[in-house]
N, C-alpha and C positions, 0 to 999 in steps of 0.2 A: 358577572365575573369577566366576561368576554372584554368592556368597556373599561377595565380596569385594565385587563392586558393592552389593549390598542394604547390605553393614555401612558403606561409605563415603559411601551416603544417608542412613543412619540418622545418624553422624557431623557430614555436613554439614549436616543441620537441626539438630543440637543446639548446634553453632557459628554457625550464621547464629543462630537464636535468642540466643542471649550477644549475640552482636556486635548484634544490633538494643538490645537491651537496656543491653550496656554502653556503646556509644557514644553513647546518648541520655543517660545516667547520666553518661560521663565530661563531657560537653560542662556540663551542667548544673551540676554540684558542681565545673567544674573542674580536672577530673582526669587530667593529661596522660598518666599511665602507661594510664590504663581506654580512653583512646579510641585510643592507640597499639594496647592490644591487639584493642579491636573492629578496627581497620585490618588489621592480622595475621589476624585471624580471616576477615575478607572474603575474603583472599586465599586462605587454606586450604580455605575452602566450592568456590572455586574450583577447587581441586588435587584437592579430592576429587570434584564432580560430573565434572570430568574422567574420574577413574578409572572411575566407575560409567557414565559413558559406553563409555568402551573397551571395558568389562565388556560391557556387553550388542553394542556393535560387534562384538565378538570370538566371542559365544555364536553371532550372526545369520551370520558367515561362517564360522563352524565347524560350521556347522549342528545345533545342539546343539539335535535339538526338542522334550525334554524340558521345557526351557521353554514355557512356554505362549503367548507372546506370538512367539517364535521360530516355532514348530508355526503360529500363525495365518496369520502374515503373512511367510512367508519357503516356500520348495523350495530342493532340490539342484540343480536345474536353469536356476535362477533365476541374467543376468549377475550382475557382482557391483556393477555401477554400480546396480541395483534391487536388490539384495540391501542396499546401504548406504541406499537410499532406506525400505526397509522399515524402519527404524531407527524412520521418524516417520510411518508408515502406521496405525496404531491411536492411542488415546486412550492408553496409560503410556506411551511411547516417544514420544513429541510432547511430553507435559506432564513429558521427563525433558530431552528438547533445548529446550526451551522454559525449565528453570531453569539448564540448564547456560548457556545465551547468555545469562541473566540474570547470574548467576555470574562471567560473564566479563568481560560491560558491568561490574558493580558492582568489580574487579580494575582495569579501564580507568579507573574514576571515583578509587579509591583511589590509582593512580601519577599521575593528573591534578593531584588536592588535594594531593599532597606541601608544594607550596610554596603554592600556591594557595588561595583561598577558605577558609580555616581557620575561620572564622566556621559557617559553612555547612557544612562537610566533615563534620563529623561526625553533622548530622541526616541529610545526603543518603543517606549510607553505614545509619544505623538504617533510614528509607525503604526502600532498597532491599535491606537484609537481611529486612526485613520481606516485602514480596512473596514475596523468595526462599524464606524458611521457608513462605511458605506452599503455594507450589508444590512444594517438596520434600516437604511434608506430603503432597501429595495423592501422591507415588508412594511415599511411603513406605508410610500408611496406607490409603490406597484404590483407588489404580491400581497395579500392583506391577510393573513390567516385565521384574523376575527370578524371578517366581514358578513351581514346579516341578512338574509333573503327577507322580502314582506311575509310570504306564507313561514305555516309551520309543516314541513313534510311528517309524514307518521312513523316512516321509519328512511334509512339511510339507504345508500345506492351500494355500500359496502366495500372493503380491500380486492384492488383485481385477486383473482385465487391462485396466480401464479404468487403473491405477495405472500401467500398465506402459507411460510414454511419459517422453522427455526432462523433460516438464513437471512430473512427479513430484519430479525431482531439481533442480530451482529453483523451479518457484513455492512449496512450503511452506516451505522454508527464507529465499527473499526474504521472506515475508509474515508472517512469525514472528520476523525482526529486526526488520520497522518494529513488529509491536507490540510485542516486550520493550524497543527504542529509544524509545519514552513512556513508558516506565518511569523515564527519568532525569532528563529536563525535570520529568517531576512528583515527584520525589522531592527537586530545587531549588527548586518551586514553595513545599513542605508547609516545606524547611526555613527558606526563606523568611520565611514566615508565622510559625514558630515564633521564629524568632530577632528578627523585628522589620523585620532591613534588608529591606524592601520597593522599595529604588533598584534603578538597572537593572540591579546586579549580576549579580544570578541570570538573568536574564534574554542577558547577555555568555554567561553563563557556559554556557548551554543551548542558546544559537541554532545554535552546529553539529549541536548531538544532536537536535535539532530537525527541524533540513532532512534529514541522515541519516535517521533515522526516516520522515518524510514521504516523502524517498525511493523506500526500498523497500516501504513502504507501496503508494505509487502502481506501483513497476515488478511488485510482488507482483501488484496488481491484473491490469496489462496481462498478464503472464504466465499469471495464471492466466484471464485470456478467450483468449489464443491456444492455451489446451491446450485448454481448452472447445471450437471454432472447431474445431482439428484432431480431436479424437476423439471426441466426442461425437455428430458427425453430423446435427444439424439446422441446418447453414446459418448457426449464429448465436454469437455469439462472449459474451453479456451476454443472460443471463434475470429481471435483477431477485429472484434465489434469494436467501433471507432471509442465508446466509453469506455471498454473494458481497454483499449489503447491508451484513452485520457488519464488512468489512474496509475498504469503501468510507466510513461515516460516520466512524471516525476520521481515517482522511486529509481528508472535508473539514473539518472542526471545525481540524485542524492547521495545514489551508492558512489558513482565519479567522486562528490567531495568528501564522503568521509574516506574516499583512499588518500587522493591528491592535498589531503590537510595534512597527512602526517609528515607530508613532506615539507609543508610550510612551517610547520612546528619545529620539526629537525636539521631542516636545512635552509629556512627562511627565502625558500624559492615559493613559485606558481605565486604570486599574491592577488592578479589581477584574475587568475583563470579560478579562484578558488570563488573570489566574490561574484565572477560573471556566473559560477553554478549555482550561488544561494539561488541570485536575480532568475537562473534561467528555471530552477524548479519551481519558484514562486508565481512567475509567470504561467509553469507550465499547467499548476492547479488551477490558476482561474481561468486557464482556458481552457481547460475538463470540464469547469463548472459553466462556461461557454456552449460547449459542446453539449451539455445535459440536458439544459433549460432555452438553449435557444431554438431547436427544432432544423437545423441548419441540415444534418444526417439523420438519416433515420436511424433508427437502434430500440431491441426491447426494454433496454436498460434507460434510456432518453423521459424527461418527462413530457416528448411535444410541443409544438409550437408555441413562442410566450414572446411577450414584448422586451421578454428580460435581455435575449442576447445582444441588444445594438447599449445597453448599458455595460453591460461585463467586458465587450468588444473595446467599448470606450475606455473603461478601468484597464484595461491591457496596453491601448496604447499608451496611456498618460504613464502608467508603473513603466514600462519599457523607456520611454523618452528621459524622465526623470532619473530613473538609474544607472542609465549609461552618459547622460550627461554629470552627473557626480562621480560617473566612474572616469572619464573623461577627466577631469579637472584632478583629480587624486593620481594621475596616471604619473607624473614624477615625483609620486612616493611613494612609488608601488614597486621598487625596483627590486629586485632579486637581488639576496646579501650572500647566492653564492649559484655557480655553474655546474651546469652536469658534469660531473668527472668522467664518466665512461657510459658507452653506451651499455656491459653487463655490470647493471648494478641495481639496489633495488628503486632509487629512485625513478632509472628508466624504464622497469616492470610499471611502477605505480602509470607511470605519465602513459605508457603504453594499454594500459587497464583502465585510464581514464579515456584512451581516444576513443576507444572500442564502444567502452559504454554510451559515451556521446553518439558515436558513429550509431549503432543500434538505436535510442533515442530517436536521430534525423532521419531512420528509415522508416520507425513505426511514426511519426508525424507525418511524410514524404508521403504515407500509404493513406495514412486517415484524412488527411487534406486533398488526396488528387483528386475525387468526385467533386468537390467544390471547384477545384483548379478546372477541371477538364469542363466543370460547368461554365464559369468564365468564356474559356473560352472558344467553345464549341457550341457550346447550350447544351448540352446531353451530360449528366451524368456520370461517368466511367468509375464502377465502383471496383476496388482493388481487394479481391479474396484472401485470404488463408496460404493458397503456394506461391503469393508473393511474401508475403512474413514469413514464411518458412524457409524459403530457400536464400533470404535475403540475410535473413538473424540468426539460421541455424550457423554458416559455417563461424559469425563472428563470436557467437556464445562457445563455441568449441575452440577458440583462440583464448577466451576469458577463461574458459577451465587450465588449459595450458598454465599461463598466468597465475591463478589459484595455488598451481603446485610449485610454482618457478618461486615464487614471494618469499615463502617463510625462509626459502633453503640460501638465497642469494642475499650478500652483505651488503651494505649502505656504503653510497661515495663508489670504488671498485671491488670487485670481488679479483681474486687469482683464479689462476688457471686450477691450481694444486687443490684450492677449497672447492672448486667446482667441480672435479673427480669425484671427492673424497664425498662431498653434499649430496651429491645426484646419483652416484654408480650405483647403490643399492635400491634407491625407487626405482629407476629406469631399471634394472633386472628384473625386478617384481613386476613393475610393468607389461614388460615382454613375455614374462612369464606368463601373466594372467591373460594376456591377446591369446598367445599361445591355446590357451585353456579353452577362451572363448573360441577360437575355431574348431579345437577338438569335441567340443559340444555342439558343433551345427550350427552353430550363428556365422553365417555367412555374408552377411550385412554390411558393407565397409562404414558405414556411418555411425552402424550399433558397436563394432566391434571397436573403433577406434576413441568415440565416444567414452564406452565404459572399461577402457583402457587407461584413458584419460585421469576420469573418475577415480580408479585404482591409484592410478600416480599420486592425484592428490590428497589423498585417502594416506598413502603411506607417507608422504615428506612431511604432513603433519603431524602421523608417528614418531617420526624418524627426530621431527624438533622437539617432542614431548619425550620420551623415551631420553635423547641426551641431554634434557632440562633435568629432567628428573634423576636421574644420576647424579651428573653435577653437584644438586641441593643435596643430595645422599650423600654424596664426597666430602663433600662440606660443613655438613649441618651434623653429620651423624644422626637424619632420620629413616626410620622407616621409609620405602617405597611410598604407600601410600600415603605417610604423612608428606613426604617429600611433593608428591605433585598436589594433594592441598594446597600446603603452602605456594607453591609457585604459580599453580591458577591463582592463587588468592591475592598474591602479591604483584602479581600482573595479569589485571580483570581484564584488561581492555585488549590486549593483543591473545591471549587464550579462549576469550568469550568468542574474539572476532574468528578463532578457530575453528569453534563449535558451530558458530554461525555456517562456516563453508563449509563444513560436512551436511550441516542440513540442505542447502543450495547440493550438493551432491547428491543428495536423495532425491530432491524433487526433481533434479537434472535425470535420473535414473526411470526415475515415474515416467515423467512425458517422452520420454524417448520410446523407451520399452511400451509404454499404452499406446502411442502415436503409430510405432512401426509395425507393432504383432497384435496388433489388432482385430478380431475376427469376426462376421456379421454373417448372421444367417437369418432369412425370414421365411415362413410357413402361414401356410394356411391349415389347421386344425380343426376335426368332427371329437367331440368327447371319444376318448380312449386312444388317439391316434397321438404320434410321438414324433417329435425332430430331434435331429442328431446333431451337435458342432461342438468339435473341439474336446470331445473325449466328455461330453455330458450327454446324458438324454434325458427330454424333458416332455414329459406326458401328461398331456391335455387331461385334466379330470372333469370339469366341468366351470359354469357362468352362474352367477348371481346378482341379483339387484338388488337396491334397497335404498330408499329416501331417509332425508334427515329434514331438517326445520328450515334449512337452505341451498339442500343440494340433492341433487341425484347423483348414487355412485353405482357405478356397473364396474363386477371385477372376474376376474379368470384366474382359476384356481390348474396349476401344473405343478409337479411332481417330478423330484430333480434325482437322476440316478448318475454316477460313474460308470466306467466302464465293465465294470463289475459285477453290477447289479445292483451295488449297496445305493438304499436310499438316502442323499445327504440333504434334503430340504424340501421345504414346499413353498412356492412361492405365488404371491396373489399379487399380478400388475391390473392398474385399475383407470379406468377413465371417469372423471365426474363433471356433470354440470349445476353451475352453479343457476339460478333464478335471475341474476341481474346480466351474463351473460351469454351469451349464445352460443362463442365455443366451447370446445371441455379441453380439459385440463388435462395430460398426461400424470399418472401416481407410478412413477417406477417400480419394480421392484429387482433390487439387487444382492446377492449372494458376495458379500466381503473376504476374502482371505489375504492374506502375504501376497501370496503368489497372483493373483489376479481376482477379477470382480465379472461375476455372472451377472449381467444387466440385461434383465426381460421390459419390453413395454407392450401393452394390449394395441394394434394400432387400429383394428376395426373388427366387425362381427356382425353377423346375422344371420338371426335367431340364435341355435346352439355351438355352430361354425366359428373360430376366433381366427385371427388374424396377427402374427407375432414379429415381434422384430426383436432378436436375439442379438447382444454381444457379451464377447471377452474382450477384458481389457485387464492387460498385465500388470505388473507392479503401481497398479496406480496408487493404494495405500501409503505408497512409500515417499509421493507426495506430500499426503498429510501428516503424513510419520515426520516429512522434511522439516514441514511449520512448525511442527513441535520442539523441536531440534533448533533450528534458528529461533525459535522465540526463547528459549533456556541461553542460547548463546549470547543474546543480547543485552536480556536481563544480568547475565553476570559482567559483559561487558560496560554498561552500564552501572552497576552499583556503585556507590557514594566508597569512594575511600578518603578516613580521615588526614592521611596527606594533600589528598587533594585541596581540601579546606584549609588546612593551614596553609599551603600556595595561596589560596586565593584571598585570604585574609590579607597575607604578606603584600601581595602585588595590590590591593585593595588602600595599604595606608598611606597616607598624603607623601612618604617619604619618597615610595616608590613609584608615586605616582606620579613626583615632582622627576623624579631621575627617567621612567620612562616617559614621559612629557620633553623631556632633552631630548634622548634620544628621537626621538619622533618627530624632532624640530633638525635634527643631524640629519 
């Protein structure tokens, strides 16, 4: 089976290669049967990285560990929900589901463009054959994920047991569609460019794949801090870790264009800064995927040294050279078909909500690059912690919440003085109100206070727009209240969804503040029966237990959670285990969830009967998770298919229109 997969790699790069080549060739000369067949071809790269998926899915649950990548990262012993997750636990088997989602997206663009974008269809498709082969290069020729040792081992070397948590089996796979998902926007970006229409086409044509992307981008993110959070065992969910940086600047760069597009849509300004952001978050992914596989920083999250980074390094420079020289030559017909009218207006919120995000972006790269920089040129090292990203991006994310609240209430072009009274005097009330609040409860904190002050703002002007939407459609319609804001989310997904979105961004903004600032750590040393106190709990030692399984040893401490009261609210068992293949052991948290805050015990040592505890609270951190649920509801409905939208794009789709914006685009 294995031999079936390698030859159906090999296959598939030699067709993605044609299909890049001939569909750039058909478009050019014309050529209706060449770019038919790159089309065909797209979809067979498809059908085969398929197969050589299955191939190696098939080897890992047959346990066939003569492979070499099977033998690493897989046991007989191992569920089979981790046994599928080992699939993307090493560097070949990531960089083989990493071309196959590509493979699949580039199948998804081909049945899109049937009728659609034929202008365009055919670069998009060379674009995105292009990455593909080059990903498939790299398993074909460098990382092999079917490659065969002489021996046959008897059993495998197994999943590190950090791997071995639910988090395994969604965060890589969320976080590895939002980056193959900016694979497409910028592959409409490049054909764009090539082809000339620069109108907002491309741009229609992107913006779901866009938010998609951004998506799981951001839920890749939150996932991957709640598996951090549970197994990792220090209390903290977000270490500013150079990968966990790598995943994070694309999403913001991407939030930048889906603000800064609405202004190119409405006011046919930013056209060069919108495409330099496809180009720069596209960028920004493969040099995450740089950062991962090259070994260049260290990081838990890194797969280690490999030959792969002075390739990826290579694809970075050539994508940068190539699309700023097409951006370059597009540059006088790129021109803005209108000026900022006033600096209070909402186009200069957007442009002002895009510096910020950029600006944020160039500090967490500026951070995660300086160890190499200072390596250069010092020779030593200088690794940049945590209170530089904190104190560098806190006060700019506290500018973006401003922003947040300022958007929906402020008008396009100019606002007046009289609309800006009448928009704001009642948030800002509520506002001051609820600061108010917040000191009269003891939060004394100028950061916390001002922050969830903030929050409130934004929290109420989106009221404040929803509430006179909804009237309005009642004044008008003669419906019901809640029919009325139905219909009007429904009838405008994309600016209501984008609503819902920033209340969830408010929640998670609420989580890390409050978990970061009020935070509380206490550690004990414990004989059976003896007790520690923090933060209005007590937590009483009962006793230690062992016990073996078929590949691990687990040792766990068993304490007993009371209020202050006396009343018993839990028992809770944190646990250390080792596993057979390796030598350290593993932290098993255990955590006490409410609203209000998370009781996080970890066992940190012991001997004999004696345990050893490291105790936190940490406040609203739920409210993060709470957050991701909240933007992901937000997005899905900003996203959803509206049938106007389809008849726009039919319309702008027919030779008629394509002949009149073809003038235009020549004017």
């Amino acid at each position: 089976m294995t031999e079936i997969g390698r030859l159906a790699l090999i296959v598939a790069f030699a067709i993605a290669t044609y299909s890049a080549v001939a569909s750039a060739t058909g478009a050019h000369l014309n050529l209706p049967h060449l770019r038919m067949s790159a089309r065909r071809g797209a979809l067979a790269v498809f059908g085969l990285a398929t197969i050589a998926s299955i191939a190696l899915l098939y080897a890992i649950l047959s346990h066939d560990f003569q492979v070499s990548y099977v033998y690493e990262y897989s046991s007989s012993d191992m569920s089979i929900p981790y046994l599928v997750s080992s699939f993307w636990a090493g560097n070949a088997g990531s960089l083989l589901l990493w071309a196959w989602m590509l493979t699949m997206f580039g199948a998804i663009v081909v049945y899109q463009t049937r009728k659609q974008n034929r202008e365009l269809a055919p670069y998009v498709v060379s674009v995105v054959m292009i990455v593909t082969a080059f990903f498939l290069a790299m398993v074909v020729f460098v990382s092999d994920p079917f490659h065969r040792m002489a021996g046959v081992p008897p059993e495998g070397y197994g999943l590190n047991p950090l791997l071995e948590n639910p988090g395994m089996i969604f965060h890589p796979t969320t976080l590895y569609i939002g980056y193959v998902g900016l694979t497409i926007p910028f592959a409409f970006a490049v054909a764009a460019l090539i082809t000339g229409r620069l109108n907002s086409q491309w741009i229609r044509s992107t913006r779901r794949w866009t938010l998609f992307a951004w998506l799981f981008l951001g839920l890749g993110n939150l996932l991957g801090a709640q598996w951090a959070y549970v197994e990792l065992g220090w209390g903290g969910y977000w270490a500013w870790d150079p990968i966990e940086n790598a995943s994070f600047m694309p999403w913001l760069v991407a939030t930048a264009y889906l603000h800064s597009v609405m202004i190119q849509q409405r006011r046919g300004m930013l056209k060069v800064w919108n495409l330099s952001l496809i180009g720069l978050a596209f960028v920004l992914v493969i040099f995450g995927t740089f950062l991962t596989r090259s070994g260049v920083l260290s990081s838990v999250h890194a797969f280690g040294e490999s030959t792969l980074g002075s390739y990826f390094l290579a694809f970075i420079i050539v994508t940068i050279v190539a699309f700023a020289g097409l951006l370059i030559y597009r540059l006088p017909r790129l021109k803005s078909e209108n000026r900022l009218d006033s600096f209070i207006s909402r186009e200069s919120s957007f442009l002002l909500n895009n510096l910020l995000l950029v600006g944020i972006a160039f500090a967490v790269f500026f951070g995660t690059v300086f160890p190499l920089i200072s390596e250069w040129v010092r020779g030593v090292k200088v690794t940049v912690g945590p209170p530089f990203f904190n104190q560098v991006t806190g006060p700019i994310f506290l500018a973006l919440i401003v922003l947040m609240g300022i958007c929906p209430l402020i008008g396009w072009r100019r606002a007046s003085r009289d609309n800006l009274i009448r928009n704001f005097l009642s948030p800002f009330i509520v506002t001051v109100v609820g600061g108010g609040v917040l000191l009269l409860a003891g939060i004394r904190d100028t950061f916390v206070v001002l922050t969830f002050s903030l929050c409130l703002f934004v929290v109420c002007t989106i009221v404040f727009v929803v509430v006179r939407g909804v009237r309005t459609r009642h004044r008008t319609s003669s419906q019901n209240y809640a029919a009325a804001l139905a219909s009007l989310v429904w009838r405008n997904k994309p600016r209501y969804g984008g609503y819902i979105v920033h209340i969830g961004v408010i929640l998670i903004a609420i989580g890390i503040v409050a978990s970061s600032t009020y935070k509380v750590e206490e550690s004990a040393t414990l004989a059976p029966g003896e007790s520690m106190h923090i933060d209005g709990y007590t937590l009483t030692y009962e006793n230690m237990a062992y016990y073996p399984t078929a590949s691990k040893e687990v040792i766990t401490a068993t304490l007993s959670v009371y209020d202050d009261s006396g009343r018993k609210l839990a028992t809770m068992t944190p646990a250390k285990t080792f596993h057979e293949n390796y030598d350290q052991g593993v932290t098993e948290v255990a955590i006490r969830s409410t609203l209000k805050e998370d009781l996080y015990v970890i066992l940190a040592g012991w001997e004999g009967d004696v345990a050893a505890f490291n105790v936190f609270v940490n406040p609203l951190v739920n409210w993060m998770w709470i957050g991701g649920g909240v933007l992901l509801l937000g997005t899905v409905i900003a996203v959803w298919p509206d049938p106007r939208d389809k008849r726009k794009g039919m319309l702008l789709s027919s030779p008629a229109a394509g002949a009149k914006k073809g003038g235009q685009d020549e004017a």
